[in-house]
C-alpha positions as CSV (number, residue, x, y, z in Angstrom):
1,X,234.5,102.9,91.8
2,X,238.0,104.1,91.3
3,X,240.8,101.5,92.5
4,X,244.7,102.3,92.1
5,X,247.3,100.5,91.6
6,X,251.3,101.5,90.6
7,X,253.3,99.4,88.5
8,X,256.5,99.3,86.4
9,X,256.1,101.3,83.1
10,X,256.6,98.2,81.3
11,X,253.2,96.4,82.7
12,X,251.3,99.4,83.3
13,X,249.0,98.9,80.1
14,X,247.7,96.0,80.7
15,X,245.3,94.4,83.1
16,X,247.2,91.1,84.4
17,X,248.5,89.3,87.0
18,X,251.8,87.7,87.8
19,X,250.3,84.5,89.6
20,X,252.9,84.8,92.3
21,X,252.0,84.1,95.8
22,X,251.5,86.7,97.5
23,X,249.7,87.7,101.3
24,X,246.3,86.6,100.0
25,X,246.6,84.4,97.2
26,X,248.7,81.3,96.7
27,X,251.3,80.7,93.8
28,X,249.0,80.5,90.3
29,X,246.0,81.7,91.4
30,X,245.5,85.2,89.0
31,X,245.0,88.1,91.3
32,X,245.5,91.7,90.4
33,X,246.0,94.2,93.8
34,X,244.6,97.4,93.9
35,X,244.1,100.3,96.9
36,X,241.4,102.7,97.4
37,X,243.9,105.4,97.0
38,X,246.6,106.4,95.1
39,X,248.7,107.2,98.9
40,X,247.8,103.5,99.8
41,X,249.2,102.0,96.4
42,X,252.2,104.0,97.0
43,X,252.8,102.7,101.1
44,X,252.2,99.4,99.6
45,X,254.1,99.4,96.5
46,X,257.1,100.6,99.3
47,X,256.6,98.0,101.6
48,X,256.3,95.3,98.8
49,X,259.9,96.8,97.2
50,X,261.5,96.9,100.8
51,X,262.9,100.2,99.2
52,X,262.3,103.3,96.8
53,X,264.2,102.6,93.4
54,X,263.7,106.3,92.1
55,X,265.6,105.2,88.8
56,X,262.8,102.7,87.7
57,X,260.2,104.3,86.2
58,X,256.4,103.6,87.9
59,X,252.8,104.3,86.5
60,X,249.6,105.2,88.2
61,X,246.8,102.4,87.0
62,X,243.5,104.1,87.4
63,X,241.0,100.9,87.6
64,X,237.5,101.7,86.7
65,X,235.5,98.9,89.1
66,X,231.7,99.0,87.8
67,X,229.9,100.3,91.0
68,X,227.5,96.9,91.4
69,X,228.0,95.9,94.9
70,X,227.2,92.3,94.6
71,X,230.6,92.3,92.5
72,X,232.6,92.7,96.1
73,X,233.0,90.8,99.0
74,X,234.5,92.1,102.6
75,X,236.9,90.6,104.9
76,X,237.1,92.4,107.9
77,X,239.4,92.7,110.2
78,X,237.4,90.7,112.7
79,X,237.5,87.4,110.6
80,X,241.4,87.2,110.7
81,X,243.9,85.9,113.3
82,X,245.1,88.7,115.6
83,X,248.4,88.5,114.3
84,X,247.2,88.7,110.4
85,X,249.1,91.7,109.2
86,X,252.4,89.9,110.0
87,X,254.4,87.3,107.9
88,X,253.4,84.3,109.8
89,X,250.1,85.1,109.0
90,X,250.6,84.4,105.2
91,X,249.3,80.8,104.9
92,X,246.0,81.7,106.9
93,X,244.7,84.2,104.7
94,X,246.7,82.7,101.4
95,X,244.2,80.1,102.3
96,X,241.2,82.9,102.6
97,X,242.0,84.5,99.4
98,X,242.5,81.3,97.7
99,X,239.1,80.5,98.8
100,X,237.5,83.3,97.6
101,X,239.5,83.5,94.8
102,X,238.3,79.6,93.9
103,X,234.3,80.3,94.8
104,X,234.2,82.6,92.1
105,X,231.5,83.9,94.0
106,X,232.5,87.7,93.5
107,X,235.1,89.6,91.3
108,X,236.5,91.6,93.9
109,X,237.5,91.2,97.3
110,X,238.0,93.7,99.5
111,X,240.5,93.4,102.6
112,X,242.3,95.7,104.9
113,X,245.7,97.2,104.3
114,X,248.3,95.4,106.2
115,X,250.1,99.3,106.3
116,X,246.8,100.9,107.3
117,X,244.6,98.4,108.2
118,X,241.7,101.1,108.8
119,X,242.0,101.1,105.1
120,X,241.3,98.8,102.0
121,X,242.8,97.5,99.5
122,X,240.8,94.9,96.6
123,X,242.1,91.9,95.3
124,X,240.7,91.8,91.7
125,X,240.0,88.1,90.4
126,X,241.2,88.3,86.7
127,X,240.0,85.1,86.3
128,X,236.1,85.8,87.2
129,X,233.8,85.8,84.2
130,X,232.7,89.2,84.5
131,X,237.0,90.8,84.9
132,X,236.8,92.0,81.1
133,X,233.5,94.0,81.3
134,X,233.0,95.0,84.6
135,X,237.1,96.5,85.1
136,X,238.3,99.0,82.8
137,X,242.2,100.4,82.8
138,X,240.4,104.0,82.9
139,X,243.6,106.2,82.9
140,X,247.4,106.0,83.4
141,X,249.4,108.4,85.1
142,X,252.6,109.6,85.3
143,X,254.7,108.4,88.9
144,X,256.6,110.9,90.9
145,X,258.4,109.6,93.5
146,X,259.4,112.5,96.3
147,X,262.6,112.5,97.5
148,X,261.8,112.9,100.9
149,X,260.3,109.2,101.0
150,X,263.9,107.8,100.9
């Protein structure tokens, strides 16, 4: 399975997280985000930055996710409160992805967009025995941001 994920040029080469709390994970807890699409990591990547900074320069992370489906978990929509995709929402499924995230029952978790939610993104547990040999940083691409985003 592909997965995609945009960062800053400077951390684009490496597979790591920054441990900052974040809408499903609590502060410390090692979780690299990805999308299912490169158009999803770039919606996300605008909401996250509250704006397009055109002068910084962005990468395309291809992830390579080995295709074993016992490796993923779902949370769907239906498990969440009806007002998950907005900020108040944040310690309710901080406390789901910390969950998950401690079980180490699966290295991946995957859990609608709060942008799209008919669409995913995966939450990538870097701290799951099988991170180093079951993800791969497959490619890295070049980010073009188009103007007409702004």
């Amino acid at each position: 399975m592909e997965l995609y994920r945009i960062a800053t040029e400077k951390y684009a080469n490496i597979l790591t997280a920054s441990g900052a709390a974040a809408r499903w994970n609590k502060a410390g807890e090692q979780i690299l985000y990805s999308s299912s699409s490169r158009a999803l990591a770039t919606l996300e990547l605008i909401v996250n930055y509250r704006s397009i900074e055109p002068d910084v320069k962005f990468k395309v992370m291809i992830l390579s996710l080995s295709d074993d489906s016992s490796l993923i978990d779902f949370l769907d929509k239906e498990r969440l409160p009806l007002n998950w995709h907005g900020i108040f929402a944040y310690p309710v499924l901080q406390n789901l992805g910390s969950s998950w995230y401690r079980a180490q029952n699966s290295l991946a978790l995957r859990v609608p967009s709060a942008v799209i939610p008919q669409e995913y993104n995966y939450l990538l547990n870097t701290s799951h025995p099988a991170f180093a040999s079951k993800v791969k940083l497959a490619h890295i691409e070049d980010y073009f941001w188009d103007d007409r985003l702004a």
